[in-house]
N, C-alpha and C positions, 0 to 999 in steps of 0.2 A: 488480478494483480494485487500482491501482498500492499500493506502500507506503506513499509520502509521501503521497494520496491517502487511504489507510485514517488514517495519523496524525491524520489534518486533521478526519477523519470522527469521529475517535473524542475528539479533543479537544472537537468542537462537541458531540459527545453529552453528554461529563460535562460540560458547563459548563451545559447545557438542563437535564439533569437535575438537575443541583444549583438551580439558579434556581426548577424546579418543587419542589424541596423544601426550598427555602427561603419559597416561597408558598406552602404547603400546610402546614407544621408550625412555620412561626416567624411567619407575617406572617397566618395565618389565614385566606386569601383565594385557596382554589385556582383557578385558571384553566380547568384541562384536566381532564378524568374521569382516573379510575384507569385506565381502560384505555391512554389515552396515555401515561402517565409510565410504564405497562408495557412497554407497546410498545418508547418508547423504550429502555428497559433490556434486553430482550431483544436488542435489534439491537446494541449495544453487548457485549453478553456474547458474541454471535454475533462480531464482527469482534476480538474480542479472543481466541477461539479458536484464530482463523486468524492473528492476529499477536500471540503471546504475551509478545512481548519491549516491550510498552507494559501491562505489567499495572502496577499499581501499588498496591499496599496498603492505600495512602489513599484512592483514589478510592470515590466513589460506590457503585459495583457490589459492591463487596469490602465490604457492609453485613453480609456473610452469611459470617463465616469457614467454613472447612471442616473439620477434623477434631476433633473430640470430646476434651477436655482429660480427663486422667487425675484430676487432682485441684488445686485452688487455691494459688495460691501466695502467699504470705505478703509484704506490702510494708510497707515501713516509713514512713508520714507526714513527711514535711521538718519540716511545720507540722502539731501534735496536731489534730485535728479535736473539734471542741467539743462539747457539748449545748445544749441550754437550759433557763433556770430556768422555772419555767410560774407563770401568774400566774391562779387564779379566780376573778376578782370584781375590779371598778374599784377595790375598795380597796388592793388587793394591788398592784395598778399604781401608786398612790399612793404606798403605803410602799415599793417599789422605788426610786421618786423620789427621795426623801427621800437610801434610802441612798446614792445617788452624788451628786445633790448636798452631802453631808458633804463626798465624797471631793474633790470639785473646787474650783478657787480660787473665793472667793463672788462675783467679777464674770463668771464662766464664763455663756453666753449660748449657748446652743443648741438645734438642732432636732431632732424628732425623723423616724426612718423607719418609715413600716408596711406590709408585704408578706402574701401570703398563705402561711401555713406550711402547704404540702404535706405529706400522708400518704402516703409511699413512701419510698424506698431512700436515704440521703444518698449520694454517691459525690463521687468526686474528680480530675478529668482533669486530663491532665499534656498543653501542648504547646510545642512545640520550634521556632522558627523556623516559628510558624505550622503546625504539622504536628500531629496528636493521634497520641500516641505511648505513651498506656498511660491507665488508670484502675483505680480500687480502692475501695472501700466501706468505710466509717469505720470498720468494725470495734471495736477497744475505745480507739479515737480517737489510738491509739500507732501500732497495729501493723491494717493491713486486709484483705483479698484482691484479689490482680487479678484482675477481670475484664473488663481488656481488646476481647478477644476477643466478650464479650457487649454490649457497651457500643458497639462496633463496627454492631451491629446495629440501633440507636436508630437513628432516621432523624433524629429532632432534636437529633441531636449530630454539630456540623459535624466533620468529616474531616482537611477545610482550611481555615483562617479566611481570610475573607474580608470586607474593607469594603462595609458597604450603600449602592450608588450610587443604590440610589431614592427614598433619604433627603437626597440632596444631600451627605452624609455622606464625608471621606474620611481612613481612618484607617487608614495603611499597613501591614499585619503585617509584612513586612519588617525594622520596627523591633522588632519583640515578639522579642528573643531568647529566653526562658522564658515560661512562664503557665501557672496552676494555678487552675481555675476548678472551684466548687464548687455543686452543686445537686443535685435529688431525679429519681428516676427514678420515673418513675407509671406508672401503669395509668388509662384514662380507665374510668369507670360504665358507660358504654355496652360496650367492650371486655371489662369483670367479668360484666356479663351476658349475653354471646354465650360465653363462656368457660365458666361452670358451666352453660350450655344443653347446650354440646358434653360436659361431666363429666358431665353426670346423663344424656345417650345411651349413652357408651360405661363408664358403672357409676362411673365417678371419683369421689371424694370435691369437694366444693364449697370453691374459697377464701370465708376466712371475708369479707375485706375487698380495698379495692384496694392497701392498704399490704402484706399477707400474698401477694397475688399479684403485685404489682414484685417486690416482694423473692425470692422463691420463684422466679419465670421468672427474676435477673438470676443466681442461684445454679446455674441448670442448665449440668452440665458441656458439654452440645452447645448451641452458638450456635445452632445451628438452631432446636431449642426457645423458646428465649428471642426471635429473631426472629418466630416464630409466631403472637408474643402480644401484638403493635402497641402497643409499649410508646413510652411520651415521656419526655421530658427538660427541666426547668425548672431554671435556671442560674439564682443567687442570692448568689454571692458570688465575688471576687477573691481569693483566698490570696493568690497571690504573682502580683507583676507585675514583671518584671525585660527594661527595654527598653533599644535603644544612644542613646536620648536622655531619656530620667528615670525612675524608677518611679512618685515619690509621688503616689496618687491620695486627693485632699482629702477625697472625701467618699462615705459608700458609697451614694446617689442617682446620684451620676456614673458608680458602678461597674457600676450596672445599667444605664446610657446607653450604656455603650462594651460591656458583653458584645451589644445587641441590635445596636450598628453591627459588631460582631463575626460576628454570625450566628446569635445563640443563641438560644431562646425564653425570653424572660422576660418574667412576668404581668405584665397592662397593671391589674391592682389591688394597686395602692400609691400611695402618696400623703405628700411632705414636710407632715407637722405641726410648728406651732409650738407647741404646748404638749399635756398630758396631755387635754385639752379636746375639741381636734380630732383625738386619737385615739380617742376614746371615740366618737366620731360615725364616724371611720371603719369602725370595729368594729363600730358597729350597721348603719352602710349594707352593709357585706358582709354580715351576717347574713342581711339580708334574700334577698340575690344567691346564698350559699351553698348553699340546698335543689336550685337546678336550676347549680349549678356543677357541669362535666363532669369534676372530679376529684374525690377522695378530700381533703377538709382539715380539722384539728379544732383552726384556730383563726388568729393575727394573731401574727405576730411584729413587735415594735415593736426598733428599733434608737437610740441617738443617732449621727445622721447623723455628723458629724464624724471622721473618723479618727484627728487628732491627739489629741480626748479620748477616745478609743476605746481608744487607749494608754495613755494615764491612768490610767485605769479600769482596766484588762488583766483577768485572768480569778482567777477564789478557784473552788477547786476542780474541777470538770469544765467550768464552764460561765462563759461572760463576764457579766461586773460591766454591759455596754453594751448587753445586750440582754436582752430577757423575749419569755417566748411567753403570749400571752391565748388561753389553752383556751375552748372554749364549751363548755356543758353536753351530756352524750352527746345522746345522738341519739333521739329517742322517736316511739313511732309505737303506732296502737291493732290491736286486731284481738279476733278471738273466740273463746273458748277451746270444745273439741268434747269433750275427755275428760279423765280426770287418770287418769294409769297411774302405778303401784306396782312402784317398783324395789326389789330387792333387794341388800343390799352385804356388800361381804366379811364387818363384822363380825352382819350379819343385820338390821341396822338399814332402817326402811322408808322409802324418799325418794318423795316426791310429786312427777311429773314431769307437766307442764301441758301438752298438746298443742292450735294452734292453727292458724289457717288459715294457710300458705304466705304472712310478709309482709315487704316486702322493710326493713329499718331500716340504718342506716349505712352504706349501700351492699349489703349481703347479702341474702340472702333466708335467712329463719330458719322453724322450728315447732314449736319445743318451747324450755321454757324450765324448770330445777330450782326446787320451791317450797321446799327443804330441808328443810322437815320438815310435819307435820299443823300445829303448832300458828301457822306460817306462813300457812295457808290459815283461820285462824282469822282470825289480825289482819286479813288481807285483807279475809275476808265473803265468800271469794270462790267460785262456784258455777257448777258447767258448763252453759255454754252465755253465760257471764258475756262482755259488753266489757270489754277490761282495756286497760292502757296497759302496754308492754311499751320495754324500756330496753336499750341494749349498751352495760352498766358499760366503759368503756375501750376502747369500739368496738369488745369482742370478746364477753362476756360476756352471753347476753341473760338480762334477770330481768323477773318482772311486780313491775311497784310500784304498779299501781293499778287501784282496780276500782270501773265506771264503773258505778253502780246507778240512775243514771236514765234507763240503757237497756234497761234490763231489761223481761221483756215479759210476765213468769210464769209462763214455760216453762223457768226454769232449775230447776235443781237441786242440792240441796245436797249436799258431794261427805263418803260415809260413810267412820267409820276402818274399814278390817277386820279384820275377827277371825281369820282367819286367811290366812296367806302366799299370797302369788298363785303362790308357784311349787313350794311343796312342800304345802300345805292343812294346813298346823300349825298350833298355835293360835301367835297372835301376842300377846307381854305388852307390859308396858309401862313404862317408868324413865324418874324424875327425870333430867334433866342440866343442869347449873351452867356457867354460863359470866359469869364476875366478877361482878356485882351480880343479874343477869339468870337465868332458868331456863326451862327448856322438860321436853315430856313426850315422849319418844322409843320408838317402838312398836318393833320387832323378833319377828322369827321365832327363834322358841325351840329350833329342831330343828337341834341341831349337823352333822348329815348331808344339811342341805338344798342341793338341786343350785344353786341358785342362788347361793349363800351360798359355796360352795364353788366354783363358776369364781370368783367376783371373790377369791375367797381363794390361789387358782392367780396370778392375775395380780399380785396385791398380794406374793406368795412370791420370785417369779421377779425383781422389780422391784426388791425388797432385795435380793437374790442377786446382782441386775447380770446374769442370765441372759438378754440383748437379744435372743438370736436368736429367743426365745419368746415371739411377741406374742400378743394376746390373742386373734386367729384361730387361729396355730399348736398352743396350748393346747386350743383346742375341737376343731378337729382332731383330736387325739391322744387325745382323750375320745373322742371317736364315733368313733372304730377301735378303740377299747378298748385302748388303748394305756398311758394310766395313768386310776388312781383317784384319785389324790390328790396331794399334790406330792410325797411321797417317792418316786415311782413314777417323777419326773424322771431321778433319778439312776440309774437301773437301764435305761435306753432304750440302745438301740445303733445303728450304721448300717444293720444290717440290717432292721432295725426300720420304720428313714423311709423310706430308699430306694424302697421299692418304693411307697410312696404316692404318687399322682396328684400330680402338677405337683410334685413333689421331687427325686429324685434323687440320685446317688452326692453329688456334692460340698457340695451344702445339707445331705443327711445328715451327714457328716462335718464341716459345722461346727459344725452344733446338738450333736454329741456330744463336738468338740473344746473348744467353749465350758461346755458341763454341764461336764466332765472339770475344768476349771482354776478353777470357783467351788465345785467341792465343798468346800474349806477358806475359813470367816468366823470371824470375831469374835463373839465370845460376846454383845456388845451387836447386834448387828447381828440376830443368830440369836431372841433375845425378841422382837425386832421383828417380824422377819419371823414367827413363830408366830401373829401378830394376836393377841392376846390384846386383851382389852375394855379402853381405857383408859391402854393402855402403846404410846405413841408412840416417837417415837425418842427423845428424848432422856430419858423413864423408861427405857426400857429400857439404856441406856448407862448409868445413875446405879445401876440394877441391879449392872450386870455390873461395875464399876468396886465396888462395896460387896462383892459376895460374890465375884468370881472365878471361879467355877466353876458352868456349869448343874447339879451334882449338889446343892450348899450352895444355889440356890437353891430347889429344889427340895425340900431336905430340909426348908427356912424354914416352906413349906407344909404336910408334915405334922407341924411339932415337936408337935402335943399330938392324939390320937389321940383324946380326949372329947369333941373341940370340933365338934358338930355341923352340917351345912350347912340345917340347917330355920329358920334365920330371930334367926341371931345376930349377921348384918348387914342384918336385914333394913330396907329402906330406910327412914326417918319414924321408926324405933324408938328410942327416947333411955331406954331401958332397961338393966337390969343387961346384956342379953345384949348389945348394942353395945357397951356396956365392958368386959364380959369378955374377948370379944375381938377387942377392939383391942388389950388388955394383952397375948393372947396370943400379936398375932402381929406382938408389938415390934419384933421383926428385920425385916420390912419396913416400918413407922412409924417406926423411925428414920432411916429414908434421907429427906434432904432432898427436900419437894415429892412427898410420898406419903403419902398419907390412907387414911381406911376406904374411900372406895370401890374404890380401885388395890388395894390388900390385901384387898380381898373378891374382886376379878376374878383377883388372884393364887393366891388360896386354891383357890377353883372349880377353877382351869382346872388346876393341880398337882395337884390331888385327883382330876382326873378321871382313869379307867384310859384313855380312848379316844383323851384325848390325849399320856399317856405314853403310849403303844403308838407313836403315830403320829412319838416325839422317838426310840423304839428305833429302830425301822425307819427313819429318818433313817441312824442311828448305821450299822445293817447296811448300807444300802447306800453307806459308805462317805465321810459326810458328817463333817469334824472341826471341832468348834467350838472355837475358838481361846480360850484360857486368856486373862482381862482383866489387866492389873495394874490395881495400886492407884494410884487418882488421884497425882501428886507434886506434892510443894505447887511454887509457880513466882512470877513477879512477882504472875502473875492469879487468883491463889489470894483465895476469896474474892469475887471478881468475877462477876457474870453481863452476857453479851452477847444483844444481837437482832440479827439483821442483815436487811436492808431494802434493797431496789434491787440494781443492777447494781454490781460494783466492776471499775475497770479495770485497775487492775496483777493481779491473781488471779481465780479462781474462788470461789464461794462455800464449795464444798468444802477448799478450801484455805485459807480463812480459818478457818472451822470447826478444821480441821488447828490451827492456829498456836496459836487461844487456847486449846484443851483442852492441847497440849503444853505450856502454860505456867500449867498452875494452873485455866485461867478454865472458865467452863459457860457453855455456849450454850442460849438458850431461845424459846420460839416467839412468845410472845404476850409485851406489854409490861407493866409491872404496876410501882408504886414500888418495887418492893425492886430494879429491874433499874438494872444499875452505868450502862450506855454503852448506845445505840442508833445502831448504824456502819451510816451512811445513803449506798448508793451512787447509782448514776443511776436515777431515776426509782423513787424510792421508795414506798413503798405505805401505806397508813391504820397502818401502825406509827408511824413518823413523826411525826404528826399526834397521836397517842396519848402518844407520848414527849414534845411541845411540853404537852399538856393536862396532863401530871403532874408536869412538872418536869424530867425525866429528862435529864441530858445527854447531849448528837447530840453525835458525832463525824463527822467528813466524812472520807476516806477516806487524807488526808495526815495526819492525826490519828491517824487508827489506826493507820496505818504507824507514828508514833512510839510511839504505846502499845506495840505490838509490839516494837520495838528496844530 
């Protein structure tokens, strides 16, 4: 074949081929089997071998970059990429209403938009005189990642734009000097289940959902990867439209008219409503549509169509004033429970774990679900062999909430506490535990040496340490080599040590021991934590180390009176002289703010025991320094305690944390009236919602920047 000949050949291929994937992934109506459009592409990669100097970047074939990215590169947003505020229940769509009509002149007159909010990746494509020339993922809506190169490999992300002539349609890109068009990158249901088919042959761990698996395949450094996993692309919004004869687009209905003459796929479920009315209808008619919808979606984004009041409106904190997302309730499904196994956890505490038939809810297929505790399987009623209704709190999380007893057949079984530890056969006791108004009976393995007790106590050690190279495999590893006993045993490992273990090696040896080597020096608050002690979280234990300074003063707290018995002077229900004797006695830890008899009885115990000063020496020998606390300084937020909630976009939550402890304030876990501020970032959690129920003032994250300043 001549030259101009191969050109001619090779233009008509990417123009076939394009046409076939724009009828196969935007217009839903493939023509020709996958083996043609294969075909095609083959013959195409074939004549472009031999005539290299027609490659082109953009085209078709070039879906599949080629070399494996080191690492992501950091891109800056023109335009922040937003959230949304979510709305559960018609009423909430109401008072939404409400508040921007305040905001508007009172003869304002407009419609609304509702689309379907995909569960996948937001990202963000950039093109250039009709060309796609990069993209990146909303990241923390400021600042995103490119990945280009992965995005490249969507088939339903046009390359080249081009106008739909089979629409009668003609909308020149020639004119498009910029365009920055905005949508979710998915995984279809059918694709999530060929997927974990192929993980659970070759040992792979399962995505939990289709959202965790877009997201997850568009994050892998090799394009290849991410091509692998027949991923799509649903375009949903205009950022920026910057053309050589006008930009302004009136309305965001029209926006979704011109991306489809564009090329794009966009859901053909949406619908202009004139009022909150007929969005309520449209909301229920998808409902119905949603069960055998081939994507991943957990709910209706409603919009006011208008762009000029869209401006109006403009955005209060992460999220626009002009639009709401209507969440539907998780996702529920039944199934039947076959056994309930008996975890063991770091602090010996027993967790009832439900095990049930293989079923698929929110897209995944799940079989086991945490009851959290016995007295959980109480409220229930619930009995193996029991129908339950089983739930994935936030389409990740699956719990049972209900249990269905008039399926029952009188072969169930009611499920016994036991008496002793499933994994060391010690007797197992039993404690009160208080959580705000509410109480529960918490069983626990009493045998401080129990192997169980002690891996998740390994794992829980290494995790405050920040020791990452040491996952909870590598950990049991290093057990059954007889490698160490315990965690101090961490610190004493060497390269010769790992190396020679199976599937290890000189240079993973050498980072597990370059990593142990540079966290053998914490913080005295950190080091209580990490000991696990019963009832001392983080933030008791900071409140510790900040009070006394030095693990030796808290220690000595423990033994200040040498008469004071451990036979039942705190013993629990007891409202006798011996609970107040001592608590009198062991004032030094009772006066620390948010520390009671039971924290100071777990303190008492665990100080007093020899096995586990033994285990705080042998820290010290092999070389473990615990860093000296200072004392709190009072600052603006002295006085103040904080909860923090959600995502925050200018920092980490660590760094928040950071800011208000340097300036006086305490961070604390749970909400409660005495808490000063509850700083609510994206996608906040039942903190929130606790803070609205007590009064408590929310700050939104522009808020707390100023509190901070």
């Amino acid at each position: 074949m001549q030259k101009f000949e191969a050109k001619k050949r090779i233009k008509k291929l990417r123009h076939e081929i394009e046409r076939l994937r724009n009828a196969y992934h935007i217009e839903n109506a493939p023509n020709v089997t996958d083996d043609v459009y294969e075909s095609l592409t083959r013959e195409l990669k074939t004549l472009l071998s031999e005539y290299p100097e027609f490659e082109d970047a953009n085209m078709p074939e070039n879906r599949v970059a080629g070399k494996p990215l080191s690492k992501f590169i950091k891109v800056k947003h023109q335009i922040r990429m937003l959230s949304l505020n979510d709305a559960f229940s018609y009423e909430e769509l109401y008072e939404w209403e409400k508040r921007i009509k305040k905001l508007l002149p009172s003869n304002s007159r407009f419609d609304y938009f509702c689309e379907v909010k995909f569960d996948g990746l937001a990202v963000s494509l950039i093109y250039k005189d009709g060309r796609f020339v990069g993209g990146a993922t909303r990241g923390d809506g400021f600042t995103g990642e490119d990945i280009t190169e992965n995005l490249r490999t969507v088939k339903s992300i046009p390359l080249q734009l081009e106008f739909n002539l089979e629409k009668g349609k003609r909308l020149p890109t020639s004119t498009i000097k910029f365009l920055e068009v905005r949508g979710e990158v998915v995984m279809s249901k059918k694709t999530l289940i060929s997927l974990n088919k192929k993980n659970e042959r070759e040992g792979k761990p399962f995505f939990a959902n289709t959202r965790n698996a877009a997201a997850g395949s568009m994050r892998q450094l090799d394009p290849k990867l991410a091509a692998e996993r027949n991923l799509d692309f649903f375009a949903y919004d205009i950022a920026q439209w910057e053309s050589y004869e006008g930009d302004f687009l009136p309305l965001h209905s029209a926006e979704h008219e011109i991306l489809r003459e564009l090329g794009f796929k966009v859901d053909s479920h949406q619908a202009v409503c004139k009022n909150l009315k007929e969005v309520i209808s449209f909301i229920q008619k998808f409902e119905k549509v949603r069960p055998n919808f081939p994507y991943g979606t957990d709910g209706v984004v409603i919009s006011v169509d208008s762009s000029e009041l869209q401006a109006t409106l403009g955005v209060v904190g992460k999220a626009p004033r002009y639009m709401a997302a209507f969440k539907y309730p998780a996702e529920r499904t039944t199934t039947i429970v076959k056994e309930i196994l008996i975890n063991v956890g770091r602090t010996g505490v027993l967790t009832p774990l439900a095990v049930f038939e293989p079923t698929l809810v929110a897209g995944s297929r799940v079989s086991k679900a945490t009851l959290h505790n016995m007295d959980q399987i109480e409220r229930l009623g619930l009995r193996i062999g029991d129908t339950v209704v089983i739930e994935k709190a936030g389409d990740v999380i699956p719990k049972v909430v209900e249990v269905l007893t008039r399926m029952r057949t009188g072969k169930e079984r009611k499920v016994k506490i036991p008496e002793h530890c499933p994994a060391c056969g010690d007797k197992v006791g039993k404690k009160t535990v208080s959580e705000d108004a509410s109480s529960s009976v918490a069983y626990y393995c009493i045998n401080p040496k129990c192997p169980a007790k002690n891996e998740r106590y390994l794992e829980h050690f290494v995790s405050v340490f920040e020791i990452y190279e040491l996952g909870p495999k590598i950990l049991r590893r290093f057990k059954d080599e007889g490698l160490i006993t315990d965690a101090a045993d961490i610190f004493t490992l060497e390269k010769e040590d790992i190396a020679p273990l199976e599937r290890f090696g000189e240079k993973s040896a050498e980072n597990i021991v370059n990593e142990i080597e540079n966290k053998k020096k914490i913080p005295l608050g950190k080091f209580l934590w990490a000991l696990g002690i019963l009832h001392v979280g983080e933030e008791t234990a900071r409140d510790l180390a900040e009070h006394f300074g030095t693990l030796e003063k808290v220690i000595i707290s423990a033994k200040q009176d040498k008469n004071l018995k451990n036979s039942g002077a705190f013993a629990l229900g007891d409202t006798g002289q011996g609970t107040h004797d001592a608590i009198n006695l062991l004032n030094s830890y009772l006066d620390i703010e948010n520390i009671g008899p039971a924290v100071s009885k777990s303190l008492y115990n665990f100080f007093r025991n020899e096995h586990n000063l033994n285990f705080i020496k042998k820290l010290q020998k092999n070389r473990v320094v615990i860093e000296r606390a200072e004392k709190k300084k009072k600052g603006k937020l002295t006085g103040m305690t904080f909860v923090l909630t959600g995502t925050l976009g200018t920092m980490s939550r660590e760094i928040a944390k950071e800011k208000i402890l340097s300036l006086g304030g305490k961070i604390v876990s749970s909400v409660s009236k005495n808490t000063s501020y509850v700083v609510a970032g994206e996608d906040p959690g039942s903190k929130l919602k606790n803070a609205e129920k007590l009064g408590v003032k929310i700050l939104n994250e522009k808020e707390f920047l100023n509190v901070l300043d």
